[in-house]
C-alpha positions as CSV (number, residue, x, y, z in Angstrom):
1,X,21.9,5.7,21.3
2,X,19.6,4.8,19.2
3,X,16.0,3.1,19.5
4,X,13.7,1.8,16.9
5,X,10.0,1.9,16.9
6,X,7.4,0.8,14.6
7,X,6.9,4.1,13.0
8,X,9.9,6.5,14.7
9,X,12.5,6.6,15.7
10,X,14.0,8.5,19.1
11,X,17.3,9.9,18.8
12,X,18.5,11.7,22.3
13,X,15.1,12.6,23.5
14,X,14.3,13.9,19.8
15,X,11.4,12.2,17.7
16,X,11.7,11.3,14.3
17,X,9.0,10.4,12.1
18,X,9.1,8.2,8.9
19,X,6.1,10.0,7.6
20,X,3.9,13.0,7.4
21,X,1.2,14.2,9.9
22,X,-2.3,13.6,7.9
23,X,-3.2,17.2,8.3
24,X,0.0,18.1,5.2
25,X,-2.0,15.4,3.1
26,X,-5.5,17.2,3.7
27,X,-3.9,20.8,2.5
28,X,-2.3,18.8,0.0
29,X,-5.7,18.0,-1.0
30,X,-7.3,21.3,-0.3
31,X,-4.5,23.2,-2.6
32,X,-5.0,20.6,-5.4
33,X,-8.9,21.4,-5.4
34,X,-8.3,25.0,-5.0
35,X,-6.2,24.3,-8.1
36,X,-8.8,22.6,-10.0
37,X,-11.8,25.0,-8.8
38,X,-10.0,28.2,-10.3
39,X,-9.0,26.8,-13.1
40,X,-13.0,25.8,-14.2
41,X,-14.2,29.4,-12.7
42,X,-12.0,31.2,-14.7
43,X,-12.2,28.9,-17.7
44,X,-15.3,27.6,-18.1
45,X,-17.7,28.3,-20.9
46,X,-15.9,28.0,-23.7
47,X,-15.3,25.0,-26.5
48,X,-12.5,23.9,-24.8
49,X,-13.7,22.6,-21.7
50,X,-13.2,19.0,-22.5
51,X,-9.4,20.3,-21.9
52,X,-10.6,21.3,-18.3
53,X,-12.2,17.6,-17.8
54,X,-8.4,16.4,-18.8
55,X,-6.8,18.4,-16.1
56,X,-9.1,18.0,-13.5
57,X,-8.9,14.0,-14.3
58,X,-4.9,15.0,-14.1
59,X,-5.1,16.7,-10.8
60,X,-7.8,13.9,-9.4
61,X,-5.4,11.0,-10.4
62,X,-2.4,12.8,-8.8
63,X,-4.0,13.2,-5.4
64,X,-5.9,9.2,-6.1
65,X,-2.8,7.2,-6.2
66,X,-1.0,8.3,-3.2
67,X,-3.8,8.2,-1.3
68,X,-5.2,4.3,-2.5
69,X,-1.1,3.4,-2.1
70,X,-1.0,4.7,1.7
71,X,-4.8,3.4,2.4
72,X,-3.6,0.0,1.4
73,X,0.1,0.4,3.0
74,X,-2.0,0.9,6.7
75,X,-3.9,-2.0,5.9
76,X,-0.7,-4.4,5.2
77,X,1.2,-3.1,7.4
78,X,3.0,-5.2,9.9
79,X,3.0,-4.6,13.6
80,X,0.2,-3.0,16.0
81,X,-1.2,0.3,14.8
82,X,0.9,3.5,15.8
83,X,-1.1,6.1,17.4
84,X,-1.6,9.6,15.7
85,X,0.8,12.3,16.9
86,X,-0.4,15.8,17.4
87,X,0.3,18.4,14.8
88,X,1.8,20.7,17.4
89,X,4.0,17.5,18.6
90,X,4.8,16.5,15.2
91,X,5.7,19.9,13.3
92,X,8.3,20.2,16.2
93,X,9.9,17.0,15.8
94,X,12.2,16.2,12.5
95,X,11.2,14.1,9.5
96,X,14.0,11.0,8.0
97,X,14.1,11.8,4.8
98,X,16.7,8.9,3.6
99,X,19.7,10.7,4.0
100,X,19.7,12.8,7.1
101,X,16.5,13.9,9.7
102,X,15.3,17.3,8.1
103,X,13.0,19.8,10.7
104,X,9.5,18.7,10.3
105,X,8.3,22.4,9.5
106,X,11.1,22.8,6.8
107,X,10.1,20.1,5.1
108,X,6.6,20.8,5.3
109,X,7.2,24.2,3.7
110,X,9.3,22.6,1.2
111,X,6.2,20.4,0.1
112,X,3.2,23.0,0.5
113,X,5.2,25.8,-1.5
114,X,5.1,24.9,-4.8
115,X,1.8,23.8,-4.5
116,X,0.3,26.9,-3.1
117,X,2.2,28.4,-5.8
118,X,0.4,27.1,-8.4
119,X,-3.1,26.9,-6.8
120,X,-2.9,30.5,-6.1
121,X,-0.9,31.7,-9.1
122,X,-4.5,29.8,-11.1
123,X,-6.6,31.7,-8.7
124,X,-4.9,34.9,-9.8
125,X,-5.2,33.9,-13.7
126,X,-9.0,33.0,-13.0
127,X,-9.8,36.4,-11.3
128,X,-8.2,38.2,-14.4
129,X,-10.2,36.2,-16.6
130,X,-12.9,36.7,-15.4
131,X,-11.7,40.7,-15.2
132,X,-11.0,40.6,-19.1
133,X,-14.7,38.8,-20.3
């Protein structure tokens, strides 16, 4: 049996979310700074840094737009506000991703992985940079 709620649905005493806990948008956020951060410290001070303003407007506009679409998806949203899960409670639960409910902490892996990848694969090139100058 299934039952349908504003923002989840429960499946045989499992939870399944539509969306993702705040707290995978924040290190979203944080990687995406980390990102940006090494990539002036270990670049900076050169004549190309107006290429460092274009990737930093990159990386800001990339992290912008999702968050102005889901600020103004809450506000239109239909239907009383749904309260904030726990991240404990929600990393256990499952995720819908379309096709089939995926394990919350798979799919949060599956998004902060690549990211983390490149912030700290910039961090590394920054730190040799700064080795080599």
């Amino acid at each position: 049996m299934t039952v349908t709620r504003h923002d989840q649905e429960i499946t045989q005493d499992r939870q399944i979310s539509r969306g993702l806990h705040r707290w995978v948008y924040f290190a979203m956020v944080g990687l995406a700074a980390c990102y940006a951060l090494s990539a002036w410290i270990g670049f900076a001070g050169g004549y190309d840094e107006y290429l460092l303003f274009v990737v930093t407007g990159f990386i800001v506009m990339s992290v912008a737009l999702p968050a102005i679409a889901g600020r103004v998806w809450r506000h239109h949203r239909i239907g009383r506000p749904r309260k904030v899960k726990a991240f404990p409670d929600w990393i256990a639960g499952e995720i819908d991703t379309g096709e089939h409910p995926v394990k919350a902490s798979t799919a949060t892996i599956e998004i902060l992985l690549p990211l983390a990848a490149v912030a700290f694969g910039m961090t590394a090139f920054a730190i040799l940079a700064l080795v080599e100058s």
